[in-house]
C-alpha positions as CSV (number, residue, x, y, z in Angstrom):
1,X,-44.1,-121.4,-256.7
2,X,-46.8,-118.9,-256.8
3,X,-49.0,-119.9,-254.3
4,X,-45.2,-119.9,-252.0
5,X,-44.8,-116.3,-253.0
6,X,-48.3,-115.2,-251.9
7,X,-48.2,-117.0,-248.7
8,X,-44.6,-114.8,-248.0
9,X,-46.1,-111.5,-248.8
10,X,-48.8,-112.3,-246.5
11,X,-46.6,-113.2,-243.8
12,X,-44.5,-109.9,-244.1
13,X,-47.7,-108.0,-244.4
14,X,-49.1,-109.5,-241.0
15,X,-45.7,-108.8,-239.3
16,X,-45.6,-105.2,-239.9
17,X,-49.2,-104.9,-239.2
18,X,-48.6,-106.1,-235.4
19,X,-45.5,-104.3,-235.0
20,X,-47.3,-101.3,-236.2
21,X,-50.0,-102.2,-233.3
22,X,-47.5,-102.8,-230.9
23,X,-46.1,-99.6,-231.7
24,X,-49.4,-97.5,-231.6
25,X,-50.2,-99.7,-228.7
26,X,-46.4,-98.7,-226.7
27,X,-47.1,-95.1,-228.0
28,X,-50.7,-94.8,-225.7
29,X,-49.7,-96.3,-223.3
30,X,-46.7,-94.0,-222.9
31,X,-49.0,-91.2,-223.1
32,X,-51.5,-92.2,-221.1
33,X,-48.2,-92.7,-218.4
34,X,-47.4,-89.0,-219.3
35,X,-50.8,-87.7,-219.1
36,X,-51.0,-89.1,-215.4
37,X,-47.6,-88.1,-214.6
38,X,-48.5,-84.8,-215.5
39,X,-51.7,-84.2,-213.9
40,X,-50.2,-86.1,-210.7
41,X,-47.3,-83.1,-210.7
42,X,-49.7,-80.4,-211.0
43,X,-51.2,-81.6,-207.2
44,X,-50.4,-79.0,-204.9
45,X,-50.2,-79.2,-201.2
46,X,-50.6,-76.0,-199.0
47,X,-50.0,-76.8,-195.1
48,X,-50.7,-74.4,-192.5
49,X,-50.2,-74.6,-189.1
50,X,-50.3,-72.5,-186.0
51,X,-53.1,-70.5,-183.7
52,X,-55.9,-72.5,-182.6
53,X,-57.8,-69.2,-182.7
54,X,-57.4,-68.7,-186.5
55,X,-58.1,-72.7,-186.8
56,X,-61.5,-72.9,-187.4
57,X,-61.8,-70.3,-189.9
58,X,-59.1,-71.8,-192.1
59,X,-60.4,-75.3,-191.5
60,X,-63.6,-74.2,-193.1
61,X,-62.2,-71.9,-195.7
62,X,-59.4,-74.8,-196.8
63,X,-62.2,-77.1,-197.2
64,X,-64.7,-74.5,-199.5
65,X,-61.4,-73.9,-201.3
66,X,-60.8,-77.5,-201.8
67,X,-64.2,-77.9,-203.3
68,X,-64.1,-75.5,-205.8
69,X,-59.7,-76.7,-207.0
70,X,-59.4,-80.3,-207.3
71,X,-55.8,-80.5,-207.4
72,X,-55.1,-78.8,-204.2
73,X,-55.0,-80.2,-200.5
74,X,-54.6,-78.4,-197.5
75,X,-54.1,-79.4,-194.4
76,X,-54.5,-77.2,-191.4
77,X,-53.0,-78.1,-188.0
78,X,-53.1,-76.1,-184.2
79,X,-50.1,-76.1,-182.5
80,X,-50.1,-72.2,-181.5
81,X,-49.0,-69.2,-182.7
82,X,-45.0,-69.5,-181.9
83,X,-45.4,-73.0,-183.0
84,X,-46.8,-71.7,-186.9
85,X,-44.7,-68.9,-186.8
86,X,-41.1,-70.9,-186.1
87,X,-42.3,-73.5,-188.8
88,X,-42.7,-71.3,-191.6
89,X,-39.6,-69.3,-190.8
90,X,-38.3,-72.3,-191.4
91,X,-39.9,-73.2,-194.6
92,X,-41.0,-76.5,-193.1
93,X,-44.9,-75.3,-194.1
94,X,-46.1,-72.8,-196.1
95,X,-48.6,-70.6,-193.4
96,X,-47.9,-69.8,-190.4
97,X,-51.1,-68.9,-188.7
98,X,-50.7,-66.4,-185.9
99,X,-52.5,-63.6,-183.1
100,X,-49.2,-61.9,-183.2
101,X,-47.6,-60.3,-185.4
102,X,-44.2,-62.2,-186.0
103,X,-42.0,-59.3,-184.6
104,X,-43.7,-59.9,-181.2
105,X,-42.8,-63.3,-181.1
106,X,-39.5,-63.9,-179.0
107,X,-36.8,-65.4,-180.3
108,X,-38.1,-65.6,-184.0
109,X,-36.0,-64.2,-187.1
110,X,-39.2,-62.5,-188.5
111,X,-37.1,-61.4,-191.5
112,X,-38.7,-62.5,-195.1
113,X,-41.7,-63.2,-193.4
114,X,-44.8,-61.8,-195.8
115,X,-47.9,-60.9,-193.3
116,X,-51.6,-62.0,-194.4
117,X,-54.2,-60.8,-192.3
118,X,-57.2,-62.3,-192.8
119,X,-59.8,-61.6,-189.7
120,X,-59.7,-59.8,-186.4
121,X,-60.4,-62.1,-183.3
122,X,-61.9,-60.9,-180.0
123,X,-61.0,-62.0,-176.9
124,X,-62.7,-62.7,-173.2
125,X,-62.2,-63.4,-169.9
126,X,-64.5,-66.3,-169.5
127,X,-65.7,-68.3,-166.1
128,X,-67.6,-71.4,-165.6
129,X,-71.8,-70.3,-165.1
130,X,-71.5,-71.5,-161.6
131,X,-69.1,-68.7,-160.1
132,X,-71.9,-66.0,-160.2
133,X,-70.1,-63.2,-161.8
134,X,-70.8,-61.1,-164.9
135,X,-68.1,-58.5,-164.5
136,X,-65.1,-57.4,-162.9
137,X,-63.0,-54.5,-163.2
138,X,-59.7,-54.8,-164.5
139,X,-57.7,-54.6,-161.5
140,X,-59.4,-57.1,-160.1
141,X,-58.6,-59.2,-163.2
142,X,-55.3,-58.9,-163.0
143,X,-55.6,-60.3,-159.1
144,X,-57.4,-63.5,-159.7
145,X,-54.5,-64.3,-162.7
146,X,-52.1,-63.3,-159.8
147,X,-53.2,-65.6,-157.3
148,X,-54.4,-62.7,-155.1
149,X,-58.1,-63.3,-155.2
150,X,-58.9,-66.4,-154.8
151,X,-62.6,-67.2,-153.9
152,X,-65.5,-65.4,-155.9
153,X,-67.1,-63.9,-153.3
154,X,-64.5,-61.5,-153.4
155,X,-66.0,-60.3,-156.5
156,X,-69.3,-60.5,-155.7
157,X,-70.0,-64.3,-156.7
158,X,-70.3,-67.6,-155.0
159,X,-68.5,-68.9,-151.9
160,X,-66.5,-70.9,-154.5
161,X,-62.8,-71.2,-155.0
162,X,-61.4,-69.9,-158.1
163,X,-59.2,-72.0,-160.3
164,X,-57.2,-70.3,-162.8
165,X,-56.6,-72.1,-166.1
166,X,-53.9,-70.5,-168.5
167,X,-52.9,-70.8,-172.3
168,X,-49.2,-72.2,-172.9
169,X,-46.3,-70.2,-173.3
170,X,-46.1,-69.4,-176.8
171,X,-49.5,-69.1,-177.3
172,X,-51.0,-66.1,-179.6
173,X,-54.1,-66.1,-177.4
174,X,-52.0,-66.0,-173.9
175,X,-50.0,-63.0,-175.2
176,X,-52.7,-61.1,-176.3
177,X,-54.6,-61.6,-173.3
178,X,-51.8,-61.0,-170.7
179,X,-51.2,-57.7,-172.9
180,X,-54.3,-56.0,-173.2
181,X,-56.4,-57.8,-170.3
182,X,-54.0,-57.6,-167.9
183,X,-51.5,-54.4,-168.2
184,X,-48.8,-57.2,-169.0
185,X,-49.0,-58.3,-165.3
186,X,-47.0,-61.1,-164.0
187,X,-49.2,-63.8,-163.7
188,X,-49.5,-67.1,-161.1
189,X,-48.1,-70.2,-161.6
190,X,-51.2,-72.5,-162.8
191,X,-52.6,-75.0,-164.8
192,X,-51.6,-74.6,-168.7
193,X,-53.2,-75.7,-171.8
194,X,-52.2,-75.9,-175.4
195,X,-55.5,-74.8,-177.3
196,X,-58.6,-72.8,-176.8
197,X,-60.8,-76.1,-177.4
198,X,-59.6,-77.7,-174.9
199,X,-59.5,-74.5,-172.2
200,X,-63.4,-74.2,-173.6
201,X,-64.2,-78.0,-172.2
202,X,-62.2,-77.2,-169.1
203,X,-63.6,-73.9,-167.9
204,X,-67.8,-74.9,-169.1
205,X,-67.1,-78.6,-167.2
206,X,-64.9,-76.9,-163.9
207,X,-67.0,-75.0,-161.2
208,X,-65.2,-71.9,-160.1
209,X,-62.6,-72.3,-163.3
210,X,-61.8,-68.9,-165.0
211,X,-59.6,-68.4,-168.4
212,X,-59.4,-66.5,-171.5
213,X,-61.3,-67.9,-175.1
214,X,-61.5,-65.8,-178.7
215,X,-65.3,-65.2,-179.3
216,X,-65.3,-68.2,-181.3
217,X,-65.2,-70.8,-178.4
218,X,-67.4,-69.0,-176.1
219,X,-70.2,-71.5,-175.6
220,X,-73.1,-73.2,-173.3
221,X,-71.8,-73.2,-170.2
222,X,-69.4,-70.4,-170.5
223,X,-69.6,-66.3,-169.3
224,X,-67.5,-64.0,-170.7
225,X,-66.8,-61.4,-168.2
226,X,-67.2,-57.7,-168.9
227,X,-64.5,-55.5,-167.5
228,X,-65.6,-52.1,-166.0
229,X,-69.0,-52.6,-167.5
230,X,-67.9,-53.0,-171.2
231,X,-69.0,-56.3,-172.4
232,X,-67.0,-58.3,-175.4
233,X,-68.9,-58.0,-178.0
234,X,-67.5,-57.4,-181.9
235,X,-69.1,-54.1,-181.6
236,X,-67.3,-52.8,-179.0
237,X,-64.1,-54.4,-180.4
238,X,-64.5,-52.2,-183.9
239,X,-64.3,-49.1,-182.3
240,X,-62.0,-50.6,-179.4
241,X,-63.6,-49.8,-177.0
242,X,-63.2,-53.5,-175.8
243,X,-59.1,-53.7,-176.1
244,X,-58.7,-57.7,-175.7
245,X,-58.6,-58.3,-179.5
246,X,-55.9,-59.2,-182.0
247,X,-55.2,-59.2,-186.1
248,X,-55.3,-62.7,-187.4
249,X,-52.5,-63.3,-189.3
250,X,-51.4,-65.8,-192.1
251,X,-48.0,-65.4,-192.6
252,X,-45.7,-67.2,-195.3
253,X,-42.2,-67.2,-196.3
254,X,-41.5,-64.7,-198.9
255,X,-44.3,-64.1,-201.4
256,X,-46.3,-66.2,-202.0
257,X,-47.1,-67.7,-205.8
258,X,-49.3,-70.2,-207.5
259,X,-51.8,-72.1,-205.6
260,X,-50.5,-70.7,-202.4
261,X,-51.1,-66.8,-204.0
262,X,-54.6,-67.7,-204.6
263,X,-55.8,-69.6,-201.5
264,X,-54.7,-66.2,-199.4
265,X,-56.8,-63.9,-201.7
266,X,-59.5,-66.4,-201.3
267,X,-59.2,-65.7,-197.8
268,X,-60.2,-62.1,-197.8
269,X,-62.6,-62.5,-200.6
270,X,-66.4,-61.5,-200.0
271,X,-67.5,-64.7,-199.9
272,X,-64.7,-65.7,-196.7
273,X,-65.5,-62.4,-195.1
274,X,-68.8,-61.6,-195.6
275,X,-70.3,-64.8,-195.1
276,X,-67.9,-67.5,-193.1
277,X,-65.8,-65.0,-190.7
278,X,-68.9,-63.8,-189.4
279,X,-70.8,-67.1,-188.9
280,X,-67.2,-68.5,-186.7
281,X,-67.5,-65.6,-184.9
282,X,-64.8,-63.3,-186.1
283,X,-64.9,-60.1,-187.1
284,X,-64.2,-59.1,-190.8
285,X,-61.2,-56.7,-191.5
286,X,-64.2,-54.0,-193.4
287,X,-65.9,-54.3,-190.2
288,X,-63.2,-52.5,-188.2
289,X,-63.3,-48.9,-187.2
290,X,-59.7,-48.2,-186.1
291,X,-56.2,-50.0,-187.3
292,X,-53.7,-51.5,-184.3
293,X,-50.1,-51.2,-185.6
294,X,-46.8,-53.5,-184.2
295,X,-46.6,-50.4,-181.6
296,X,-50.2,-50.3,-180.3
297,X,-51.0,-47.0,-181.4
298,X,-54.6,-46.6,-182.6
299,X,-55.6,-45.0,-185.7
300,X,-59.2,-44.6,-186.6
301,X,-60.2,-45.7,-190.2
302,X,-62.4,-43.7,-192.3
């Protein structure tokens, strides 16, 4: 009877023994589950998309960023500037990178839009090497775009027929350029393109081809054109004495919080502006030497 006893009370104590297991054992698990849970909803995703211009820049900023916060993703995407500016008036990302400043953009509700700027971007006329041309004036800009020069001899270059290849409508780049290199002329029906990577292979592989780039895709192969003896360079766009430049803006939906709030500050930190803006060839916002409002009007900085 007492060895029946014993062998009970060992029983029951096994049984509560392995449902205490089981229970320890459900309990980690479930936090482990919540732990994962948790650090799964604390991922953030930032997607901007919009100028081609601007691109690079937040490419390689996104990715620094990325380095330093584990839990945040960014992607960055082209599209130009109407494109990123319509999108994030529609909350459908959370940048909208743009040349323009979102009033200038037809058509677009730029109401509870929140501008970023991050960079200034120059802009040049720029012709395949083979042309033979260096400089122009700018009414004579404004006539190869119109169709009325068409051979650069005209200009002083080669015997060489000039083909004119233009941004899409919509484009930040286009706009600016059309505006400030070319009086707002009408221009000639041509070829169009939807990015300044691609205008950059285009122009540098077509003999005779002539378009328009941001500083950051002139390369082998290219000229940027001076007009009326000033040349593009980022000196002559501080002071603006070369007028074909633009604000680079980053523009979100309302305020911005969170992950979001600090990516943008990142952006015009000293280690985005004085070290990756100028290596991409931009020019950093300190740099500048006058201010361009909405309106146009200059006002010189101290």
């Amino acid at each position: 009877m007492k060895k029946t006893v014993t062998l009970g009370a060992l029983a029951v104590t096994m049984t509560i023994l392995l449902a205490g297991c089981g229970s320890s054992s459900a309990t980690s698990t479930k936090n482990t589950s919540s732990s994962s849970s948790a650090k799964t909803s604390k991922t953030t995703k930032i997607v901007a998309t919009g100028s081609t211009a601007l691109q690079p820049l937040v490419e390689q900023a996104g990715q620094a960023f990325q380095n330093e916060h584990s839990n945040v993703t960014i992607n960055v995407q082209g599209g130009g500037s109407g494109a990123g500016l319509s999108q994030v008036a529609k909350g459908s990302v959370n940048i909208g990178n743009s040349d323009l400043f979102a009033e200038e953009q037809k058509g677009l509700d730029a109401k509870g839009l929140v501008d970023h700027k991050v960079a200034v971007v120059g802009m040049a006329p720029v012709v395949n090497k083979d042309a033979g041309v260096t400089n122009v004036s700018k009414d004579q800009l404004v006539k190869i775009f119109q169709g009325k020069i068409t051979n650069w001899k005209e200009v002083g270059g080669k015997n060489e027929k000039i083909t004119v290849v233009n941004r899409a409508q919509g484009s930040g780049t286009r706009a600016t350029f059309e505006k400030w290199g070319l009086d707002n002329a009408k221009v000639a029906t041509s070829q169009e393109q939807d990015s300044n990577g691609t205008v950059q292979k285009i122009v540098s592989t077509t003999p005779g081809a002539i378009s328009y780039l941001a500083f950051s895709y002139v390369k082998s192969g290219l000229e940027p054109l001076s007009i009326d003896n000033v040349k593009p360079t980022e000196a002559n766009v501080a002071d603006n004495k070369w007028k074909i430049w633009a604000y680079e803006h980053m523009y979100t939906k309302g305020a911005p919080t969170g992950e979001l709030k600090t990516f943008l500050t990142y952006m015009t930190s000293k280690s985005v502006q004085g070290s990756l803006v100028k290596k991409l060839g931009y020019i950093p916002l300190t740099s500048m030497k006058v201010d361009r409002g909405l309106s146009g009007k200059i006002t010189t900085l101290k």
